[in-house]
KOLTI-469966 format. One line per field, with one value per residue (C-alpha): residue number from 1; z, y, x. Coordinates in steps of 0.02 Angstrom, whole numbers. Layout:
BEGIN
num = [NUM, ...]
pz = [Z, ...]
py = [Y, ...]
px = [X, ...]
END
This chain:
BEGIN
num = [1, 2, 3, 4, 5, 6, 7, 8, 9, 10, 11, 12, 13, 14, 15, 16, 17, 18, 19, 20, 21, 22, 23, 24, 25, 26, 27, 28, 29, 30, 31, 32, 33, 34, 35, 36, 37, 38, 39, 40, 41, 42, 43, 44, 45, 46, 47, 48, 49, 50, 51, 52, 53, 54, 55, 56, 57, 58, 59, 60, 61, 62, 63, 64, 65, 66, 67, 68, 69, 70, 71, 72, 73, 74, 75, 76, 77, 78, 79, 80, 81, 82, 83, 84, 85, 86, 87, 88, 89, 90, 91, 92, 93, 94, 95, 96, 97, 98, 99, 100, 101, 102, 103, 104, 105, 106, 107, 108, 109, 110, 111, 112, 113, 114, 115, 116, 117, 118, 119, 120, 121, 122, 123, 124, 125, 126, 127, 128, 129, 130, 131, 132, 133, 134, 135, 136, 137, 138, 139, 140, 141, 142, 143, 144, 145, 146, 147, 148, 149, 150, 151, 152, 153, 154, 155, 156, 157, 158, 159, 160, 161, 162, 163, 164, 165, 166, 167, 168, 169, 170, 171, 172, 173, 174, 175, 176, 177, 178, 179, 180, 181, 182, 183, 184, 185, 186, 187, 188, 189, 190, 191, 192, 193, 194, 195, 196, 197, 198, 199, 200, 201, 202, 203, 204, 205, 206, 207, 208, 209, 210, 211, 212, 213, 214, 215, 216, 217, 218, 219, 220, 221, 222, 223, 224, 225, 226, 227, 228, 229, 230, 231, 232, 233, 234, 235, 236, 237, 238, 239, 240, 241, 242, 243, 244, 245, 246, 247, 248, 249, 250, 251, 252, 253, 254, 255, 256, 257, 258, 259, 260, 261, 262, 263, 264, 265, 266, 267, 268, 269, 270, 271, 272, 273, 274, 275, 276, 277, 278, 279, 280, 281, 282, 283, 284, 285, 286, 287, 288, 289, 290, 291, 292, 293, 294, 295, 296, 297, 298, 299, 300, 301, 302, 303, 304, 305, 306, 307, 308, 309, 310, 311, 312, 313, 314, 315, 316, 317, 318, 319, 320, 321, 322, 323, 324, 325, 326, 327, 328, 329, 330, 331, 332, 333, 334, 335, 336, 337, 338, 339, 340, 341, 342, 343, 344, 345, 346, 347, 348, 349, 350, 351, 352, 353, 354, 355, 356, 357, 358, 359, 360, 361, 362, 363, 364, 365, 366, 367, 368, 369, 370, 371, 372, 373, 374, 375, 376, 377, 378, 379, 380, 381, 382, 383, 384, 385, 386, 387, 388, 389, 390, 391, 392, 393, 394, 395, 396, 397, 398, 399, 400, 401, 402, 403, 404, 405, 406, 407, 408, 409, 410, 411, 412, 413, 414, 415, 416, 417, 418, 419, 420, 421, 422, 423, 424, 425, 426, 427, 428, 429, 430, 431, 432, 433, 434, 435, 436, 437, 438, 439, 440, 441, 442, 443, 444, 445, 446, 447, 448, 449, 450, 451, 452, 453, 454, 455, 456, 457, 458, 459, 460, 461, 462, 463, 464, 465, 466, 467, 468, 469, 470, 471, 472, 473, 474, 475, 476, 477, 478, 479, 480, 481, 482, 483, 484, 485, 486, 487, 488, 489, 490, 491, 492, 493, 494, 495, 496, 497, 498, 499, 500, 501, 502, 503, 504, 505, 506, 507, 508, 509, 510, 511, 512, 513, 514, 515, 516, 517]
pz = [-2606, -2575, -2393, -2445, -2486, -2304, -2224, -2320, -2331, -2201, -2050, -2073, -1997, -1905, -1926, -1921, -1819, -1789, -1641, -1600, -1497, -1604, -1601, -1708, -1810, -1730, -1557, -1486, -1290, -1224, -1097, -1060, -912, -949, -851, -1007, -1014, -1163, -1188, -1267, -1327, -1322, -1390, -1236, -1037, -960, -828, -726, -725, -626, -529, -630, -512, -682, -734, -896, -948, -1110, -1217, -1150, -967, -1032, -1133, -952, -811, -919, -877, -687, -657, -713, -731, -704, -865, -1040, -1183, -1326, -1435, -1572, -1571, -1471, -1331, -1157, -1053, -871, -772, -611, -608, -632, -695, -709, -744, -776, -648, -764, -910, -784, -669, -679, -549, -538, -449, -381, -401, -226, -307, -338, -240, -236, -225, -38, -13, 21, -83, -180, -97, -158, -44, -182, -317, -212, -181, -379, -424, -300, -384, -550, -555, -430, -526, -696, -684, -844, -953, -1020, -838, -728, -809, -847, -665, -534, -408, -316, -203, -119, -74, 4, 2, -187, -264, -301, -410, -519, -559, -744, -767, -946, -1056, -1169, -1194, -1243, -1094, -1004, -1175, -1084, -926, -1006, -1058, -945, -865, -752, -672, -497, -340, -136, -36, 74, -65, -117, 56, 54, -95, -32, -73, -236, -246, -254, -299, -491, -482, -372, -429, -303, -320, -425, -478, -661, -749, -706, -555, -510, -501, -529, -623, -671, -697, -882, -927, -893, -814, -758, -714, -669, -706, -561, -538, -405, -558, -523, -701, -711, -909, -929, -933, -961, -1059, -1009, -823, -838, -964, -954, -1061, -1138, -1210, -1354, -1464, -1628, -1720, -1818, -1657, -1588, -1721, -1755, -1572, -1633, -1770, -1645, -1542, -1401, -1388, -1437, -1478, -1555, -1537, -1597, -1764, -1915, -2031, -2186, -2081, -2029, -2225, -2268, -2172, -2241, -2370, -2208, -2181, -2009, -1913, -1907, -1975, -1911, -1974, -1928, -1903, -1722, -1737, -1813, -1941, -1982, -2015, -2080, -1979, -2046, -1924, -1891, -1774, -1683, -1736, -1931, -2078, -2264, -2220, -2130, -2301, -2375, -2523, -2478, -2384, -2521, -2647, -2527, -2516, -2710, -2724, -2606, -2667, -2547, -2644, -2633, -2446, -2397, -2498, -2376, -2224, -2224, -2326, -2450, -2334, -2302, -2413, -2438, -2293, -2364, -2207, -2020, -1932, -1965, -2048, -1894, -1806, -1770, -1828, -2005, -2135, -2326, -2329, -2487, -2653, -2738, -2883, -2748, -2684, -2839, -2886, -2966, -2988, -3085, -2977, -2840, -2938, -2970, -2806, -2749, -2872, -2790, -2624, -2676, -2672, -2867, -2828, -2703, -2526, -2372, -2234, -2118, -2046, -1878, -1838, -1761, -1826, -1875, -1983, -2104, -2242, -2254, -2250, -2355, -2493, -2442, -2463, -2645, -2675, -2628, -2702, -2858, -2838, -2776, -2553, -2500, -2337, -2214, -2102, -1910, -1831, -1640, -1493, -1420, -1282, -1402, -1525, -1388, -1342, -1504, -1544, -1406, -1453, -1646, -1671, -1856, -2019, -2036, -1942, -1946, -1777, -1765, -1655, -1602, -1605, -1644, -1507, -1480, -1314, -1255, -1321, -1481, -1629, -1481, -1600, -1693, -1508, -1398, -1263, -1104, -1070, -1195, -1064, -1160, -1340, -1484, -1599, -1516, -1491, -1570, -1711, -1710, -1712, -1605, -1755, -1762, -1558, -1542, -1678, -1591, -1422, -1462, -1578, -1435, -1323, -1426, -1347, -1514, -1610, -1787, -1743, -1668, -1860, -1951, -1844, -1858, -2058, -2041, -1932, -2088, -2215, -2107, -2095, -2286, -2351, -2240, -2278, -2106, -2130, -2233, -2201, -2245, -2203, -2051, -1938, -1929, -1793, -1841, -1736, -1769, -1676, -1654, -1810, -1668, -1573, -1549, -1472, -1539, -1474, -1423, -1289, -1314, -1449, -1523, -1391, -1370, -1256, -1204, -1072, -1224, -1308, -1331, -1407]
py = [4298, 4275, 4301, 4477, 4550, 4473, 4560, 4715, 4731, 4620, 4637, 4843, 4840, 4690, 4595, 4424, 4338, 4186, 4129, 4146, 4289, 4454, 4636, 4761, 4862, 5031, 4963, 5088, 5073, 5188, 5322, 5401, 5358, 5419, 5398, 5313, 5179, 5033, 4933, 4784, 4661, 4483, 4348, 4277, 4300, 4191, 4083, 4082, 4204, 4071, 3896, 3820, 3638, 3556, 3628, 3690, 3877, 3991, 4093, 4249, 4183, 4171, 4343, 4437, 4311, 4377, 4542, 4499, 4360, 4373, 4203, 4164, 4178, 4253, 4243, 4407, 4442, 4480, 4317, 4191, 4137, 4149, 4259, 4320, 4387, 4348, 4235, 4322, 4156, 3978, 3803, 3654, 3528, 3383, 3335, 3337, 3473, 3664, 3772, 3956, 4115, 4219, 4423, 4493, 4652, 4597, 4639, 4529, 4607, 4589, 4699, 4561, 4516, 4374, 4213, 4040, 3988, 4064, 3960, 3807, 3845, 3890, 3723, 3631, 3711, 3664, 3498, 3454, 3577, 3526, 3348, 3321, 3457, 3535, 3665, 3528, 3342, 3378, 3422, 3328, 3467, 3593, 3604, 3775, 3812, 3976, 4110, 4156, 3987, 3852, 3685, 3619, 3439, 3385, 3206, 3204, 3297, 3413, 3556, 3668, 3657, 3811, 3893, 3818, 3895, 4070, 4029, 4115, 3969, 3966, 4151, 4136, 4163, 4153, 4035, 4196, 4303, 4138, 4140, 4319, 4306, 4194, 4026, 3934, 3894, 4102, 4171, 4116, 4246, 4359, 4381, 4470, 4394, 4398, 4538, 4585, 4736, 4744, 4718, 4634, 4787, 4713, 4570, 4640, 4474, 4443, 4616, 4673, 4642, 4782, 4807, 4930, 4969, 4907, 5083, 4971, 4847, 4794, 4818, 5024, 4997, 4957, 5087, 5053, 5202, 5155, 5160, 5050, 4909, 4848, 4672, 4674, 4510, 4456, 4301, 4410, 4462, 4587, 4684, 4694, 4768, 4899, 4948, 4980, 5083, 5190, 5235, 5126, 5005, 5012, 4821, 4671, 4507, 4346, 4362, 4261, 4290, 4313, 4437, 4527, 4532, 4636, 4787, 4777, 4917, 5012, 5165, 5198, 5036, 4947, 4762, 4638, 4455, 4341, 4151, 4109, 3946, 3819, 3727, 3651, 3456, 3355, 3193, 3021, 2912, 2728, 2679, 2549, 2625, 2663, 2613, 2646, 2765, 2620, 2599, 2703, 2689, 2798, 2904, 2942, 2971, 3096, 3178, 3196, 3259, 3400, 3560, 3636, 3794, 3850, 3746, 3883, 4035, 3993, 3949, 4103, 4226, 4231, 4264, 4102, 3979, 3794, 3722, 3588, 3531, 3485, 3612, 3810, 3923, 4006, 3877, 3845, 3654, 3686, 3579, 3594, 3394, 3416, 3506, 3615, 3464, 3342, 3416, 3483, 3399, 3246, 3172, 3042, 2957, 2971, 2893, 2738, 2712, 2711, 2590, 2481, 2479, 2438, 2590, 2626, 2622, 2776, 2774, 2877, 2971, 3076, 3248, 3301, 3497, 3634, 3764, 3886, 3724, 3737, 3831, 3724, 3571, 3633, 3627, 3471, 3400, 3463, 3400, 3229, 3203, 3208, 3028, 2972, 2991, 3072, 3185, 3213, 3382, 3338, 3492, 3477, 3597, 3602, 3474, 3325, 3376, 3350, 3170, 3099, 3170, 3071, 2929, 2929, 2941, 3018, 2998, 3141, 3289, 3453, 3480, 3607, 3555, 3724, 3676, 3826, 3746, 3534, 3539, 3370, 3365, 3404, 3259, 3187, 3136, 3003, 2948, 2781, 2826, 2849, 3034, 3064, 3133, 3297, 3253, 3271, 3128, 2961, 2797, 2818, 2705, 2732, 2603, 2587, 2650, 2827, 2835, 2837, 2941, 3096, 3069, 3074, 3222, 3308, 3254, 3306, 3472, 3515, 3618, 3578, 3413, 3402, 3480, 3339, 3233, 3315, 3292, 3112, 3106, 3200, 3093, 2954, 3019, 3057, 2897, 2822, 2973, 2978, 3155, 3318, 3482, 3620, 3794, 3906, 3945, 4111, 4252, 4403, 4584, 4743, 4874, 5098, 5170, 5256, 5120, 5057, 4928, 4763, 4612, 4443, 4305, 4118, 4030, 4190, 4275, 4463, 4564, 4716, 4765, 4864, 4956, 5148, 5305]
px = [-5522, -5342, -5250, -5179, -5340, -5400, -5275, -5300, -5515, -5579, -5488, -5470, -5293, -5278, -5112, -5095, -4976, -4897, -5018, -5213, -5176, -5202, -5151, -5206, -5100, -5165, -5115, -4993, -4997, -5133, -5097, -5241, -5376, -5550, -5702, -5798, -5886, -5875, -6022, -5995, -6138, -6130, -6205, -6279, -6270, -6164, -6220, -6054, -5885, -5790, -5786, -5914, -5909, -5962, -5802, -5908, -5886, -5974, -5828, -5935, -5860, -5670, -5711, -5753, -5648, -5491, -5510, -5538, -5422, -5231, -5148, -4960, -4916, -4978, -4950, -4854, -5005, -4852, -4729, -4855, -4723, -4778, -4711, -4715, -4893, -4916, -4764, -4600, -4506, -4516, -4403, -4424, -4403, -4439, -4533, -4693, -4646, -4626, -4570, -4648, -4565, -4702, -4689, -4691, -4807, -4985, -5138, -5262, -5446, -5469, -5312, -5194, -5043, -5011, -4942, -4899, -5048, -5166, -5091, -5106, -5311, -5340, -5229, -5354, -5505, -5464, -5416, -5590, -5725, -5631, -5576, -5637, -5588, -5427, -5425, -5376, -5371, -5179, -5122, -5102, -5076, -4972, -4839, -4740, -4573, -4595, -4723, -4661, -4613, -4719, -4705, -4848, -4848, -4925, -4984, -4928, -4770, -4818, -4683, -4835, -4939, -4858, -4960, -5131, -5104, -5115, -5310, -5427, -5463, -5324, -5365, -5257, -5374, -5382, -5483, -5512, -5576, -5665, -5734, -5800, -5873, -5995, -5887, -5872, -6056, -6088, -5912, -5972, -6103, -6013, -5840, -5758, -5569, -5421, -5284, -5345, -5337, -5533, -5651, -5815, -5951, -6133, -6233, -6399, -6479, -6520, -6501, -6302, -6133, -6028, -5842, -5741, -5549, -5424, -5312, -5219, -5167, -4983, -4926, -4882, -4855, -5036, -5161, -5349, -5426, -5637, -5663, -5808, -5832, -6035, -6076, -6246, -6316, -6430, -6425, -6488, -6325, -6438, -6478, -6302, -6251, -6381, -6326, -6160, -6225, -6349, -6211, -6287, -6159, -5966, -5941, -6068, -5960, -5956, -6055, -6075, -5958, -6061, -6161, -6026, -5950, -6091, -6020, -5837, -5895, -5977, -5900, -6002, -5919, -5761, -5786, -5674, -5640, -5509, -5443, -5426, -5300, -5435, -5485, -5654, -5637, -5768, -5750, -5792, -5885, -5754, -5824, -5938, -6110, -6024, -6094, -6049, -5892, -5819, -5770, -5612, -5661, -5824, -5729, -5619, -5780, -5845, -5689, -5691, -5857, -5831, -5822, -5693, -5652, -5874, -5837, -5731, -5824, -5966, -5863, -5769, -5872, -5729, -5600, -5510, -5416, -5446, -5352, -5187, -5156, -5239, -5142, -5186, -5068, -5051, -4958, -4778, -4840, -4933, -4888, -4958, -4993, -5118, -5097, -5248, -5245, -5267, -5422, -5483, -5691, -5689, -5867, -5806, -5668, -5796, -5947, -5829, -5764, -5943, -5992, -5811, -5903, -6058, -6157, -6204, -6362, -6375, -6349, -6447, -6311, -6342, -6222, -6235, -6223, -6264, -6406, -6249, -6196, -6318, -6254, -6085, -6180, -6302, -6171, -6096, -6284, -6283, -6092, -6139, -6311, -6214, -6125, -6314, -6275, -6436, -6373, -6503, -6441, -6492, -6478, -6538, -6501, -6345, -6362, -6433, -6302, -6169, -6233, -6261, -6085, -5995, -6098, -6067, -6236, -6198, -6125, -6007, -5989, -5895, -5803, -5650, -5472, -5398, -5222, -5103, -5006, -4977, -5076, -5117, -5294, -5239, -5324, -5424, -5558, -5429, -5354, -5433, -5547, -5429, -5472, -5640, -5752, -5744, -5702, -5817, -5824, -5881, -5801, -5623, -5548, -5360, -5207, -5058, -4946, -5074, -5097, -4922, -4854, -4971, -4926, -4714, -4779, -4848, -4703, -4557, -4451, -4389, -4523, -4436, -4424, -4617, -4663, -4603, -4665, -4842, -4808, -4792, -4958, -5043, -4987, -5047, -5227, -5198, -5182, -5330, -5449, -5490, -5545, -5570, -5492, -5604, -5552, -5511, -5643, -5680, -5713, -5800, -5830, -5906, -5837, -5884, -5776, -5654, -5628, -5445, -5349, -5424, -5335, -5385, -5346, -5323, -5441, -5492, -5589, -5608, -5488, -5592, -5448, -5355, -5486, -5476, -5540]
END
């Protein structure tokens, strides 16, 4: 199924911009307050809506911190620059340090107004709670002018980090609200802080999580039609969505896509399927536990026994395209580095570059994954038991998955890289070892030429420029088969038939700030 019949079935209104921030069509600014309540259902409870001190946080978190904590900047859901939120302005001091202007008209929860201070504590919490992660291992820290200006220091250059600081990650808090909340040990649990559109009401322990609208919000354009938004939770994608079509709840999020695809023909629900700014890569193990695809010449027989075009019917339920390049089509970066012919099934060319290496005779591999994996890799299995590789699918819980991952405890393995934007964690899994505490993908085989093509990729201030660049990266990986692209990942919500207002935050997750009736 072709893009234009995407945009025109699947998503039920929802354009598609340049970035992996969305708007829908429908999405005229609300001006009405109501005293309703949207109930929202999500996959699973959280166990933390902020300060995690392993730094580690679900997409449920982001999904319901956004709505409480505003950061200083965000980014237009229509063009994908960031622009101004709790910081009125901003320069560049240097390639490493940015300079923020404070507004001088936000209330924080406790009643007291926003100082440079407060950006100095939240700095401090992220880069000692997430050392280790993309919240704080690119800052260094903090410094303040004034009460309203205050320069952040970056440890790297990356033009595109000011894009990272709009995640939800970075929600801008006081040590004193912090304090009253019962410190950072509690305040997870008991969200009392921040200046967002929403407010910290109640966490009924694995049943619901309430908030209420903030009438005191500093932004006058903004209105927030539901007075009350209350998160539900259950892992069973069938049962959130029968809730939406009982009436009981308003939203089911995060579903599979091929589940969701069956109600695109439902007249009783909206459906709603989109990209979110990645693409699904099947990764070749080089490294120092590799066998066979140490090899190029297996690499490159996988490659032509994969069946990308029935890859991406079952990736995306039909409503993606075979992806031509690493970067998504959403991105300022994408580059078409492969043609259709060059990915097209050849059994042949693959049997006799197996036969090259040495492996007429059949060889045993296995694929690492998650259980929401099997149905890619299922095909994938098939495509490759015809040029004799017997696949075994490993398929452990999420933890296991993680450590054998970082080990290279695998074969191949399908991991995603959401970069709409060249942050600086962006190809990690193809970069030496220096910051991998995070990174899927296990020890890293690169080259000098490779590690430092990305890095002056990342680096570069002029976007045309930095796309080339990323072209010549491509062709790079290309010619040494050091992956697959597959498809774009795909996010998938159900939503009440009246609903309006669908929009999303960074890396695809659900705004529910905008809804209304």
């Amino acid at each position: 199924m072709k893009k234009s019949k995407i945009i025109s079935l699947a998503l039920a209104g929802l354009m598609l911009f340049s970035q992996a921030a969305y708007a829908s069509e429908d999405n005229a600014v609300n001006t009405e307050m109501t005293d309703e309540t949207l109930v929202v259902c999500l996959a699973s409870e959280p166990s933390t809506l902020w300060g995690a001190p392993d730094g580690k946080v679900e997409n449920e978190c982001q999904i319901i911190n956004s709505a409480l904590m505003d950061r200083l900047v965000n980014t237009d859901k229509e063009t994908g620059d960031v622009i101004p939120m709790l910081a009125s302005s901003w320069e560049w001091v240097d390639d490493t340090h940015c300079r923020f202007t404070l507004r001088d008209d936000v209330i924080m929860s406790d009643g007291t107004p926003l100082v440079a201070d407060d950006v100095l504590y939240s700095v401090e919490v992220w880069t000692t709670y997430s050392g280790n992660n993309d919240t704080g291992i690119y800052i260094v820290g903090a410094e303040k002018e004034d009460d309203h200006t205050v320069t952040i220091e970056f440890n790297t250059v990356a033009p595109d980090l000011l894009a990272m600081l709009t995640w939800s990650n970075f929600g801008i808090a006081s040590e004193d609200e912090v304090n009253a909340a019962g410190g950072l040990e509690n305040v997870g649990r008991n969200p009392l802080v921040g200046s967002g559109k929403y407010r910290f009401v109640e966490w009924d322990n694995g049943q619901s999580i309430t908030i209420e609208r903030n009438d005191n919000y500093w932004d006058e354009n903004w209105k927030g039609y539901f007075k009350t938004i209350k998160f539900t939770f259950t892992n069973d994608g069938s049962s959130r969505v029968m809730g939406v079509e009982s009436g009981d709840v308003d939203i089911a999020n995060d579903l599979p896509v091929a589940q969701a695809a069956t109600f695109a023909g439902n007249d009783s629900v909206q459906t709603i399927i989109y990209p979110f700014g990645q693409i699904m890569h099947l990764w070749y193990n080089m490294g120092e536990k590799a066998g066979a695809t140490k090899d190029i010449r297996v690499r490159q027989a996988i490659e032509k026994a994969l069946d990308l075009d029935a890859l991406t019917m079952v990736g995306t339920a039909g409503y993606g395209e075979v992806a031509l390049g690493y970067f998504p089509t959403s991105s300022r970066y994408y580059n078409a580095v492969y043609t259709p012919d060059e990915l097209a099934v050849d059994i042949e060319g693959a049997k006799e570059l197996m036969e090259e290496a040495g492996y007429g005779d059949g060889l045993d591999m296995t694929i690492l994954g998650t259980q929401d994996s099997v149905l890619l890799y299922t095909v994938i299995q098939e495509n490759l038991r015809q040029i004799g590789i017997n696949l075994t699918i490993e398929t452990p819980d999420i933890p296991t998955f993680v450590a054998a991952a970082n080990a290279g405890d695998y074969d191949l393995i399908q991991v995603g890289d959401y970069c709409t934007y060249r942050f600086p964690s962006v190809m990690m899994s193809l970069r030496w070892a220096n910051i991998n505490t995070f990174t899927i993908g296990g020890t890293k085989y690169t080259t000098e030429e490779l590690e430092n093509s990305i890095y002056a990729a990342i680096e570069e201030p002029d976007e045309e420029k930095a796309k080339e660049m990323w072209k010549g990266v491509e062709e790079y990986i290309k010619e040494n088969t050091m992956l697959t692209n597959i498809c774009p990942e795909m996010h998938a919500v159900i939503t009440a038939k009246d609903l309006k207002g669908f929009s999303t935050i960074e890396r695809g997750y659900l705004d529910v700030t905008n809804f209304y009736r």
